[in-house]
C-alpha positions as CSV (number, residue, x, y, z in Angstrom):
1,X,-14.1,6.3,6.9
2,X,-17.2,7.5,5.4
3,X,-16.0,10.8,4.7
4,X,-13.1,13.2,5.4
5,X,-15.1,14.8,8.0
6,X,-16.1,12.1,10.0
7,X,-12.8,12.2,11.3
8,X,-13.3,14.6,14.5
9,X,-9.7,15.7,14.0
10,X,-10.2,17.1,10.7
11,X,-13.6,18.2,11.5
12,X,-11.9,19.9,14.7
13,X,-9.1,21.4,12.6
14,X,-10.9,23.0,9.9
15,X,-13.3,24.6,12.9
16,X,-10.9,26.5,14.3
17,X,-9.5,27.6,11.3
18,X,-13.1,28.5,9.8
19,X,-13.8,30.7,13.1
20,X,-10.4,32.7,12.7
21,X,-10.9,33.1,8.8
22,X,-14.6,34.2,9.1
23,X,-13.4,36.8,11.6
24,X,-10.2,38.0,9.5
25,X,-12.5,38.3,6.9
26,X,-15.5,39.7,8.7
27,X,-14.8,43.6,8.0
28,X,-15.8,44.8,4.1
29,X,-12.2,45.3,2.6
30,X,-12.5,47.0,-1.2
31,X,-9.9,47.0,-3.4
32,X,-10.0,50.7,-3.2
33,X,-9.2,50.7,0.6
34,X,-5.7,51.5,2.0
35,X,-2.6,48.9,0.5
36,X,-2.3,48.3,4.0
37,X,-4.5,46.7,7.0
38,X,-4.4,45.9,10.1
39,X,-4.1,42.1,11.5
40,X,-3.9,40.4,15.0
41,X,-0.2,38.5,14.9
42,X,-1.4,36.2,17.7
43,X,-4.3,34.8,15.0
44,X,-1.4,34.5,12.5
45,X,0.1,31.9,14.9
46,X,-3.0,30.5,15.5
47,X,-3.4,29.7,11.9
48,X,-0.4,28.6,11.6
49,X,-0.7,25.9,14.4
50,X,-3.9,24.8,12.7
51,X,-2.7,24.4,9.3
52,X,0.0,22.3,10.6
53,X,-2.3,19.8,12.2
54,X,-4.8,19.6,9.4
55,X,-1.3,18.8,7.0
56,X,-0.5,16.0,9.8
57,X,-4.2,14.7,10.1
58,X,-4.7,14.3,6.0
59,X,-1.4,12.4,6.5
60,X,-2.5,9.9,8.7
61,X,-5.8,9.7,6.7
62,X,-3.4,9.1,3.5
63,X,-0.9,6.7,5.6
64,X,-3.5,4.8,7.8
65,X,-6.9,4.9,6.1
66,X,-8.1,2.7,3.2
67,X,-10.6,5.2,1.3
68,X,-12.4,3.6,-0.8
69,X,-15.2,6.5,-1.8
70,X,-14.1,8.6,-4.7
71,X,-16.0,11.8,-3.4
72,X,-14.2,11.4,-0.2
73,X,-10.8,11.4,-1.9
74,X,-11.6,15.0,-3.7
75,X,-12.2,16.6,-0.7
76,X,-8.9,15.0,1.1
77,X,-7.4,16.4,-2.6
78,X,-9.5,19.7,-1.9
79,X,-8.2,20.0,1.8
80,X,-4.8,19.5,1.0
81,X,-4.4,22.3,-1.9
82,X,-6.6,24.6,0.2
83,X,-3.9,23.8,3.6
84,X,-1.1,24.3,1.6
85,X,-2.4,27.7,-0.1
86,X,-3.0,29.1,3.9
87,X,0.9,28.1,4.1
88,X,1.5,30.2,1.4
89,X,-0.8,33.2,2.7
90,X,1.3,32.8,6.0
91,X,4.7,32.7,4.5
92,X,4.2,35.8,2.4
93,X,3.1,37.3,5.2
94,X,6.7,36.0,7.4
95,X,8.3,37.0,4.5
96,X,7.0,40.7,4.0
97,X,7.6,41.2,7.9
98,X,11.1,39.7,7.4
99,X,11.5,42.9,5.2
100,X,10.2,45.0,7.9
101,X,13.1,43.7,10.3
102,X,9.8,42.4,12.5
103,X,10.1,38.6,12.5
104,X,13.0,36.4,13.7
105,X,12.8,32.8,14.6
106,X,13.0,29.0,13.0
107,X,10.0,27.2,12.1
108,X,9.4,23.9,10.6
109,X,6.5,22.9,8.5
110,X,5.8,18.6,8.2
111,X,4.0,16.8,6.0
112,X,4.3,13.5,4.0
113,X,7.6,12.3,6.2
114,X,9.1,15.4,4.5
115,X,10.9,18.4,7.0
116,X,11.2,21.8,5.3
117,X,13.4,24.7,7.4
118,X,12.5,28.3,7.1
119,X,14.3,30.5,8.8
120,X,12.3,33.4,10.2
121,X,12.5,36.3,12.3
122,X,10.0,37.5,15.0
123,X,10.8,39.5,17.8
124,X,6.9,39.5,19.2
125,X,3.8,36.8,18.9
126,X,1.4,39.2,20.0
127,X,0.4,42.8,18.6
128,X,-1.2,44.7,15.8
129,X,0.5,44.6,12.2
130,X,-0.4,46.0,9.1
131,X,-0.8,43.6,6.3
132,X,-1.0,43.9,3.0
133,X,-4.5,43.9,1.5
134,X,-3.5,41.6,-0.9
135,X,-3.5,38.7,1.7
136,X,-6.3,39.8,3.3
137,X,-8.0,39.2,-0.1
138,X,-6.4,35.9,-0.7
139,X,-7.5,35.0,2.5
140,X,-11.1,35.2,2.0
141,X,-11.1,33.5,-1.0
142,X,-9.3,30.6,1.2
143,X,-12.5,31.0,3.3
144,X,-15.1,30.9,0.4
145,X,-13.5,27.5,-1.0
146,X,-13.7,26.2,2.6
147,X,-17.3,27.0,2.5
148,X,-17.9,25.6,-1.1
149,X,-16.0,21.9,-0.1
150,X,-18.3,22.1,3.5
151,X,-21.3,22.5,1.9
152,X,-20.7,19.8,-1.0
153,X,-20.0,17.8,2.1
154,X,-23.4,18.4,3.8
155,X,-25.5,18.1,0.5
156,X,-24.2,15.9,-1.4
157,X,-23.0,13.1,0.7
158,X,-24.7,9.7,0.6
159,X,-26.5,8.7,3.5
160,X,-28.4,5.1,4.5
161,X,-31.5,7.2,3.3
162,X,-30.0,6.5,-0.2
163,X,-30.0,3.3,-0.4
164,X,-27.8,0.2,1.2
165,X,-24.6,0.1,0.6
166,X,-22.3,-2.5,-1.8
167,X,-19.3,-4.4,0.2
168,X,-16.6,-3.7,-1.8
169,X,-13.6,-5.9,-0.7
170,X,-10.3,-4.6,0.4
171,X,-7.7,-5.3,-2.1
172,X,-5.3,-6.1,0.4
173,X,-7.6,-8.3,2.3
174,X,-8.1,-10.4,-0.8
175,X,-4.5,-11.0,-1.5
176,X,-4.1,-13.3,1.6
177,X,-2.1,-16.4,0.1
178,X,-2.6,-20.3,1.2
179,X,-0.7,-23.5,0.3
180,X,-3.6,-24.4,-1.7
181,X,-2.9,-24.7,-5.2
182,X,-4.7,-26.5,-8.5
183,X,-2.1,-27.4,-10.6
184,X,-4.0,-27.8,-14.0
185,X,-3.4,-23.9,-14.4
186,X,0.1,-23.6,-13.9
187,X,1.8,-22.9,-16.9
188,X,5.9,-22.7,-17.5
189,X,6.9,-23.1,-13.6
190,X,7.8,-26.6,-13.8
191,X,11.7,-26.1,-14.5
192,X,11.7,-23.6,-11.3
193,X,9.9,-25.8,-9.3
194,X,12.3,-29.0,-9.9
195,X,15.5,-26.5,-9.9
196,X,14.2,-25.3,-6.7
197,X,13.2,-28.8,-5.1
198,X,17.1,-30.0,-5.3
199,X,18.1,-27.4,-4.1
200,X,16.4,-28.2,-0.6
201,X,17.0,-32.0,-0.8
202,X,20.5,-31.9,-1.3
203,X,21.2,-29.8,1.5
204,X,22.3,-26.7,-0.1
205,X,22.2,-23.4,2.1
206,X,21.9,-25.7,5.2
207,X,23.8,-23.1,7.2
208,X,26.2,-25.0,9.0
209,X,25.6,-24.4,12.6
210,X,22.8,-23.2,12.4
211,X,19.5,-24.8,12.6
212,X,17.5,-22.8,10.1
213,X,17.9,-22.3,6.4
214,X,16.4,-19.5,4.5
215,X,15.9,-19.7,0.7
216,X,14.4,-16.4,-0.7
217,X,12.5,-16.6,-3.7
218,X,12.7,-12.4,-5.3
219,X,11.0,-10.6,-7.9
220,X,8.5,-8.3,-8.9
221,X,4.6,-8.5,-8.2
222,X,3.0,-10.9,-10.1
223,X,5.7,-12.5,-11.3
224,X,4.3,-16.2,-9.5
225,X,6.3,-16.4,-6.8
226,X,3.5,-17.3,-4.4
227,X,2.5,-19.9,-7.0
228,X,6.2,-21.4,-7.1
229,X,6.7,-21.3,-3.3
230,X,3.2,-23.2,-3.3
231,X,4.4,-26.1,-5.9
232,X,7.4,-26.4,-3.7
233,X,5.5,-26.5,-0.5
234,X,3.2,-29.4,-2.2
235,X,5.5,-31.4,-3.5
236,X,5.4,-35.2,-2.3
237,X,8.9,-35.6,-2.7
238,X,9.7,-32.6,-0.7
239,X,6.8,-33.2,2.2
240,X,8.3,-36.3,2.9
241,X,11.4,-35.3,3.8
242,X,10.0,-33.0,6.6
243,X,8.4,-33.9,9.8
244,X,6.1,-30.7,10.1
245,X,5.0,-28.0,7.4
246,X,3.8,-24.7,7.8
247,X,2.2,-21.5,5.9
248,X,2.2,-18.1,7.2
249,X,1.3,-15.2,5.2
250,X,2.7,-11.8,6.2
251,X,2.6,-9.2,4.1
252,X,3.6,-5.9,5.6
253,X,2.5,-6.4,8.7
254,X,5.9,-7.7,10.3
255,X,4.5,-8.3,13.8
256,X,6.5,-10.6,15.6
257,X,3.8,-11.8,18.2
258,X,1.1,-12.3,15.8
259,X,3.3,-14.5,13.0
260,X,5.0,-16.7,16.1
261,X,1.4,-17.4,16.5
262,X,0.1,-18.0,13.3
263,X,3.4,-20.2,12.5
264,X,2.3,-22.6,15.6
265,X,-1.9,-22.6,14.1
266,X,-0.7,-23.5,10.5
267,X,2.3,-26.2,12.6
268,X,-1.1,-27.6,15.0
269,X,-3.7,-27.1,12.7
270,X,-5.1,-25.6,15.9
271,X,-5.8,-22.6,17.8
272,X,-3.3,-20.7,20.3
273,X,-4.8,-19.2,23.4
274,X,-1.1,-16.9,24.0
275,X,-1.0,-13.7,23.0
276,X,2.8,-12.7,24.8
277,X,5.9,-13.3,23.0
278,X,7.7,-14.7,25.7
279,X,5.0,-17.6,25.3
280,X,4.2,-18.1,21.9
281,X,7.9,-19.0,21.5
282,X,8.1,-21.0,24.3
283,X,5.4,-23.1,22.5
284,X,6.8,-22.8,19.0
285,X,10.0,-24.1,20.1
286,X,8.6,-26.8,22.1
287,X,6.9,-27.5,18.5
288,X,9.5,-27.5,16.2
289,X,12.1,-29.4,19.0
290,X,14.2,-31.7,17.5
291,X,11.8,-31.8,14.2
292,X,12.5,-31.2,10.3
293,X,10.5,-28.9,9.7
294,X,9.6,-27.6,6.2
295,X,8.3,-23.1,6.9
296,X,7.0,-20.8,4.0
297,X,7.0,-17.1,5.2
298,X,4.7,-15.2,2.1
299,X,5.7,-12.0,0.7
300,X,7.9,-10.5,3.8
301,X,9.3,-6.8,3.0
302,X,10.7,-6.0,6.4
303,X,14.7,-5.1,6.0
304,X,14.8,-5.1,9.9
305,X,17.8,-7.7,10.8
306,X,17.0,-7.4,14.6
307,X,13.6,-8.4,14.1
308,X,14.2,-11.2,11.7
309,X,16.5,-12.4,14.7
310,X,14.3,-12.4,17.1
311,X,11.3,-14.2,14.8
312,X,13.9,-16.9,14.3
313,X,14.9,-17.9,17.9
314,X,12.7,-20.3,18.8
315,X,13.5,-22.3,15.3
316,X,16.9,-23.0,16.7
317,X,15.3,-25.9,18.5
318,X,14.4,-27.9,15.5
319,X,16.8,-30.5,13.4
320,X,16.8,-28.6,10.9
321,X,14.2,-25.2,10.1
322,X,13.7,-24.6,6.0
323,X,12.6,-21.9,5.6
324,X,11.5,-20.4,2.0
325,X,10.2,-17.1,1.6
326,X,8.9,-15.0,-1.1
327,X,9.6,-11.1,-1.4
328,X,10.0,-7.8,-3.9
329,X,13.2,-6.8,-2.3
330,X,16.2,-8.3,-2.9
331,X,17.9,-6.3,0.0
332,X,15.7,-8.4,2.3
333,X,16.7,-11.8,0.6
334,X,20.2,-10.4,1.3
335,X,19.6,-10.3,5.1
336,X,18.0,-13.4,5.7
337,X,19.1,-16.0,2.8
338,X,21.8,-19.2,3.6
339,X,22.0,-19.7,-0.3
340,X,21.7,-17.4,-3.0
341,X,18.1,-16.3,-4.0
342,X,15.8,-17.1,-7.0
343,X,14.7,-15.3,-9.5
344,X,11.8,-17.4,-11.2
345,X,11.9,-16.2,-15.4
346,X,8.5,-14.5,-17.0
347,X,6.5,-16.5,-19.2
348,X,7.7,-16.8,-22.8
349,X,4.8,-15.3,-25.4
350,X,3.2,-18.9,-26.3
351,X,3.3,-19.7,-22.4
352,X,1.1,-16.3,-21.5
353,X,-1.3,-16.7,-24.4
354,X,-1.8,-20.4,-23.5
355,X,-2.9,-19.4,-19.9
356,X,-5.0,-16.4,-21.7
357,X,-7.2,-18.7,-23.3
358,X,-7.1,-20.5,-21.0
359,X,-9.5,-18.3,-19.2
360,X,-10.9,-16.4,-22.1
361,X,-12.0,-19.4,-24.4
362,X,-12.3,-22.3,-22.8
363,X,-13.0,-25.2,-25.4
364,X,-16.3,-26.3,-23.8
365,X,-18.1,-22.7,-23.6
366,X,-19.4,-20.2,-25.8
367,X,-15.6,-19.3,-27.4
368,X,-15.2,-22.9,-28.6
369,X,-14.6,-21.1,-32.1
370,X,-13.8,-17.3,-31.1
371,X,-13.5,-14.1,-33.2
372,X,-10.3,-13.8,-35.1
373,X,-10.1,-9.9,-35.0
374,X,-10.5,-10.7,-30.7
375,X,-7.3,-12.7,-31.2
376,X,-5.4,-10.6,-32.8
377,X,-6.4,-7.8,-29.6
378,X,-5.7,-10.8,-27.2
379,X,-1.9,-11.7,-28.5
380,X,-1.5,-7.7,-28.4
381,X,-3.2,-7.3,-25.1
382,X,-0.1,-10.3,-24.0
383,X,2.6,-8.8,-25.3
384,X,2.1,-6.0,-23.0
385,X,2.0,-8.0,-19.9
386,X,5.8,-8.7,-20.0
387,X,5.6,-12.5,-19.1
388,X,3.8,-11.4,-15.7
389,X,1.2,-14.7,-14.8
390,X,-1.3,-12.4,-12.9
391,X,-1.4,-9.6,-15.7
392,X,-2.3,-12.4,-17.8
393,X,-5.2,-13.7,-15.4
394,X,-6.1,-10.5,-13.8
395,X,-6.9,-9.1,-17.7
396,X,-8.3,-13.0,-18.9
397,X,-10.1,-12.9,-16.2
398,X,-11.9,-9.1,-16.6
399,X,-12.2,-10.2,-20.0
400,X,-13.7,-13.7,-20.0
401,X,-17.4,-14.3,-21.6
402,X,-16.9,-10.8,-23.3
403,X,-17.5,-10.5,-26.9
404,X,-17.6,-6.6,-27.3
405,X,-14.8,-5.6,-29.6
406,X,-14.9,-2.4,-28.6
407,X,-14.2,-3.3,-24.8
408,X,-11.1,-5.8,-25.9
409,X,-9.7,-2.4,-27.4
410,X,-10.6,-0.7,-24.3
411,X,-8.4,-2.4,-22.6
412,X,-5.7,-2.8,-25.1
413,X,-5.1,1.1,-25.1
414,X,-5.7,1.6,-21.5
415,X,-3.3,4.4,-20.6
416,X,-2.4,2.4,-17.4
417,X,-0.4,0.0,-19.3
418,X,2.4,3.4,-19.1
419,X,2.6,2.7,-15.3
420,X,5.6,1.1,-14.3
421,X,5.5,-1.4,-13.1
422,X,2.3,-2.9,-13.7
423,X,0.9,-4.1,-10.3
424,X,-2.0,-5.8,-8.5
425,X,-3.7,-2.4,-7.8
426,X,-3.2,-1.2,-11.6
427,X,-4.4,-4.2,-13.0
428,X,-7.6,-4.3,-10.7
429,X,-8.6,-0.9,-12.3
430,X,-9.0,-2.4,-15.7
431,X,-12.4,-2.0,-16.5
């Protein structure tokens, strides 16, 4: 989405609204006229109609579009003060006429999942009224800002003419997890890890029965669960105790088709050709018949019991199904786990600032004897990440090879260090 209106909806919206405020507006008003005017009640309706659908349309482009361009998120900002000052304009209006004994009927107003009631009373859509001048003024101030944001839109927009344009990965995107993991950087998850390993050799949360076990590993981002389901996952003496090992990633996007599927690639190390449920189950319990078979479901935040039910029907074929799974919610570890959940601990201080410079002065490179007063910023810059392994490499990393003192400082008194709680996003916009 290149811009706000690239979107035809918006662009339609804001159209119709444009023509019916350039014609409200179109007769010279001066303060000095009569208190009140005249006004067409039907183009009251109409405007309220299309500032309803311009509310719903920047909700979906909030809800369902990753913007990424900073100019296009002041206009969305722009749109949505401007929308909600015409709903102001048309419930003064409701409300004056309410006085009058004119109006009488229920509206409803949505936006942002939130419903607010208004009881009003109209006894005719159609017809002249007489409005105060007041909102006719307001009115075409609402059409001047329209104007100015259209305009910015047309003139200062970047185009291919200016130049080619950077990829700029999705965040999301680049938060796609694997069993892959090197080792040599893993500080102070060696007690989870063997805490966690007999748990699943000696049976516990085997859920008797049932075929599958779920062991939910819980806590807040960045905290290394990935990490510690990925040690688990890796270790020998846990691999050999299952016939068949797998790795889905899910994220939000619980989609029961599409994970069946990727549980029988990462299970065959090869491609599916089904795409209908009914199938992909049919193969994955074919799969997993009669097997031990080792599963890790990444980061699931779905607190749907029916559809973890139906992900888990196939699995009822196998010896045994161990699951682990890694989440933020406890309430989902609460529907799906056979055993308690984990909590894996933060780092102590000495464990964080061992992984800090780790990354930050590595003994071989140009910090093999680094600047005492950057220390001192480093152990402070540590304190404030609370134990959390990623805040430690997200900011080692952004701060690796940089010998500025002034930057170090920079991000010391960052004011997003007073978000709670830090997360992937808020780290990423340490610059």
């Amino acid at each position: 989405m290149s811009g706000v209106f690239a979107s035809r909806s918006v662009g339609t919206a804001w159209e119709k609204v444009f023509v019916f405020l350039r014609a409200f507006t179109a007769s010279s008003i001066s303060p000095s006229s009569s208190p009140l005017v005249p006004m067409d009640l039907e183009e009251l309706t109409k405007l309220e109609r299309t500032m309803r659908r311009i509310l719903a349309t920047l909700h979906d482009a909030e809800e369902h579009w990753n913007i990424q361009e900073e100019s296009t998120k002041l206009r969305l900002r722009e749109l949505k003060e401007l929308a909600y000052d015409i709903e102001d304009v048309i419930n003064e209006f409701k409300a004056d006429r309410r006085k009058a004994g004119v109006l009488e009927r229920s509206i409803s107003v949505h936006y942002n999942g939130k419903r607010k009631r208004q009881e009003e009373n109209e006894t005719a859509d159609t017809g002249v009224a007489q409005v105060p001048y007041n909102l006719v003024y307001r009115t075409k101030k609402l059409t001047e800002r329209f104007n100015e944001i259209m305009q910015f839109s047309n003139h200062f927009a970047l185009s291919e003419n200016d130049g080619e344009k950077l990829f700029a990965p999705n965040i999301n995107s680049s938060q796609h997890t694997s069993s892959f993991i090197f080792e040599k950087r893993i500080l102070g998850l060696d007690d989870d890890k063997d805490i966690l390993i007999e748990k699943l050799l000696s049976g516990e949360g085997e859920n008797g029965g049932s075929h599958v076990s779920v062991m939910a590993i819980v806590g807040i981002g960045g905290l290394g669960k990935t990490t510690l389901a990925q040690l688990v996952y890796n270790d020998q003496r846990l691999r050999q105790s299952f016939d068949k090992h797998a790795w889905v990633y899910v994220s939000e996007h619980f989609d029961i088709p599409t994970m069946t599927k990727n549980i029988i690639c990462s299970l065959t190390k090869g491609a599916c050709e089904y795409t209908e449920l009914a199938d992909l189950q049919e193969v994955l319990a074919d799969e997993l018949r009669d097997k031990r078979v080792l599963l890790v479901l990444d980061d699931i935040c779905n607190e749907r019991g029916d559809c973890w039910e139906l992900l888990c029907m196939p699995m009822s074929t196998a010896r045994i199904c161990q699951i682990i799974l890694t989440t933020r919610s406890e309430a989902v570890a609460r529907l799906v786990q056979t055993t308690p959940f984990y909590c894996p601990r933060c780092l102590t201080f000495d464990e964080s600032w061992s992984l800090f410079r780790q990354i930050v002065f590595p003994a071989d490179e140009v910090f093999d004897t680094p600047d005492e007063t950057l220390i001192e910023i480093g152990k402070n810059i540590i304190r404030k990440c609370k134990g959390l392994p990623l805040a430690v490499k997200t900011l080692g990393i952004k701060l690796r090879y940089e010998t500025d003192k002034q930057i170090w400082e920079d991000a010391l008194e960052n004011e997003l260090w007073d978000l709670e709680p830090i997360s992937f996003e808020v780290l990423q916009a340490f610059g």
